[in-house]
N, C-alpha and C positions, 0 to 999 in steps of 0.2 A: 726313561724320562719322557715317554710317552706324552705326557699332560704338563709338561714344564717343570714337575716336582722338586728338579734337581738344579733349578738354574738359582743358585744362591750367590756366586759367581761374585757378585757385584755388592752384596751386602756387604755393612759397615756398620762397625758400633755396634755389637749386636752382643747381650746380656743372658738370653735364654732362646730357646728355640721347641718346636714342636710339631711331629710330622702326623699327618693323618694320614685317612685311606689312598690319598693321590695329590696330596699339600702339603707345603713345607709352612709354616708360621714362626716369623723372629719377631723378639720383643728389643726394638732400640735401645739406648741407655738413654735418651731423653722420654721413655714412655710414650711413644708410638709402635703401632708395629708394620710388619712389611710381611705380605703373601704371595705364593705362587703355587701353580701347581690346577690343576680339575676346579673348576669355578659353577660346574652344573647349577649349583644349591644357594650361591653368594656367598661359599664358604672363606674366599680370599678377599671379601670387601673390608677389609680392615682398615685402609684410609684413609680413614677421619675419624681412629681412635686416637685419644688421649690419656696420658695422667693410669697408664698402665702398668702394673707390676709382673703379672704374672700371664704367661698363655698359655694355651691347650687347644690342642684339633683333635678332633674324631673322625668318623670316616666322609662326614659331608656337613663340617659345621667347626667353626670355630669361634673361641671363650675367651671371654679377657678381663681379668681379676681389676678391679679400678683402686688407686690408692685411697678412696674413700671407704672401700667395703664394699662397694654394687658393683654389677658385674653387667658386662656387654658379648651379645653372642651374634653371630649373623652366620644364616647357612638354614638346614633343615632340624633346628632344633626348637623346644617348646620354648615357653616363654619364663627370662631370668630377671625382668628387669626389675619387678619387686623382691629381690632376691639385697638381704642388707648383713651388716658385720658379718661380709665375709674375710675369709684368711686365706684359701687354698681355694683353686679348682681344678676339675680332671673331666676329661671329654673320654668318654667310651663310643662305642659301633655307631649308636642313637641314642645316646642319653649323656645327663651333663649332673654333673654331682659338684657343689658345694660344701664345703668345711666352714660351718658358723665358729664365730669367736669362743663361744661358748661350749665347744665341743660338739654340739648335734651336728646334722648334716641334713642339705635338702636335697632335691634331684629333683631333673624333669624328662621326659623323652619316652622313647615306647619302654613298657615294664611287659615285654611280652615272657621273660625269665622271670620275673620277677627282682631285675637289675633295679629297680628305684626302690624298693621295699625297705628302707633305711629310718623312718619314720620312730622308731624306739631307738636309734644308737644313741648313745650319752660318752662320753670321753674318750672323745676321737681324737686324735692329731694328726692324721696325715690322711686322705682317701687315692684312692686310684681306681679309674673305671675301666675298666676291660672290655672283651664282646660279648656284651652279651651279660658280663657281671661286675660286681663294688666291693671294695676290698675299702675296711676299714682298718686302721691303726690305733690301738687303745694306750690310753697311757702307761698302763701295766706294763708295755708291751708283748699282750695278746693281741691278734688277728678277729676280725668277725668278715662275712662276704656273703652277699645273697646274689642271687639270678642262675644263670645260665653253671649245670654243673654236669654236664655231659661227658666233661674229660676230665674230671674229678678237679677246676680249679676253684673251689670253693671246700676241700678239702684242707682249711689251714687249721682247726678247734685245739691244734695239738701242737702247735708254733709258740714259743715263748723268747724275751728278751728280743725280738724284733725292733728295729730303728727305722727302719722305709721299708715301704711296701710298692710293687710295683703290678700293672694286671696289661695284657694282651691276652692273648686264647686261652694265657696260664696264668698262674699267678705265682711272684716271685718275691719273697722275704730278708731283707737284708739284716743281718744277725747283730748285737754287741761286739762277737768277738772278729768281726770280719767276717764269718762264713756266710755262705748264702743255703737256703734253702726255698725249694718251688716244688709245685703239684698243675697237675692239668695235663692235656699233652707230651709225652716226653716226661713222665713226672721223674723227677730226678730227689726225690725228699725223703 
């Protein structure tokens, strides 16, 4: 608890939550939210958000889904504010990926993997950004993921019947039938 990560303590009303590289980020049940934790970047200036549904941290930036579709980020991340019908967002290492309504997906932040490279996905429903890589969710439920694939987690092409996808170092597949499967680190699939 070095950086205050862990002093949630006192939080109330709280709907969702989301932990970065050294921040804890909760979303209120009135659509504000509350930060703590490593502030280097402004990644805890959250308030005087509003009218928020969903949040996400990364390792020095935090996202926040607006119930209109635009999205609000503050910390060291690129710029989302022309960013519209959105549904979903997901904070990776340094990059920030959105789920349009329409199934595509934007992203912005360093693409030094080629973690933003998303610019062809078409029927997406769910993303999740990881270190370094983007793990997309297809309606089929097949898998698609580009960037960073050093420890095989971008190894999903062979994943089927998937419901949520999740990415940190690995990337992890939650099944139809319950089970899980993952690749990257530790691949266990």
């Amino acid at each position: 608890n070095d950086d205050g990560q862990l002093n949630v303590g006192s939080w109330t009303d709280i709907v969702q939550v989301s932990a970065g590289g050294r921040h804890t980020v909760g979303l209120k049940s009135d659509g504000t939210a509350v930060a703590v934790g490593y502030n280097r970047h402004g990644q805890c200036n959250v308030g005087s958000w509003t009218d928020i549904e969903q949040v996400a941290a990364g390792y020095g930036h935090t996202v926040g889904l607006k119930s209109d579709g635009t999205v609000v980020a503050t910390g060291a991340i690129g710029d989302v504010s022309t960013w519209t019908d959105i549904e979903q967002v997901a904070a990776g290492s340094v990059h920030t990926v959105g789920l349009k309504t329409n199934g595509t997906v934007v992203a912005v932040g360093d693409n030094d993997d080629g973690e933003i490279n998303i610019d062809s996905w078409t029927d997406i429903v769910q993303v999740a950004a990881g270190y370094g890589h983007t793990v997309g969710l297809k309606t089929d439920g097949t898998v698609v993921a580009v960037g960073n694939n050093r420890n095989g987690q971008l190894n999903v092409d062979s994943w089927t019947d998937i419901v949520l996808v999740a990415a940190g170092g690995h990337t992890v597949g939650l099944k139809t039938d319950g089970t899980v499967v993952a690749v990257g680190s530790g691949d266990v699939s």
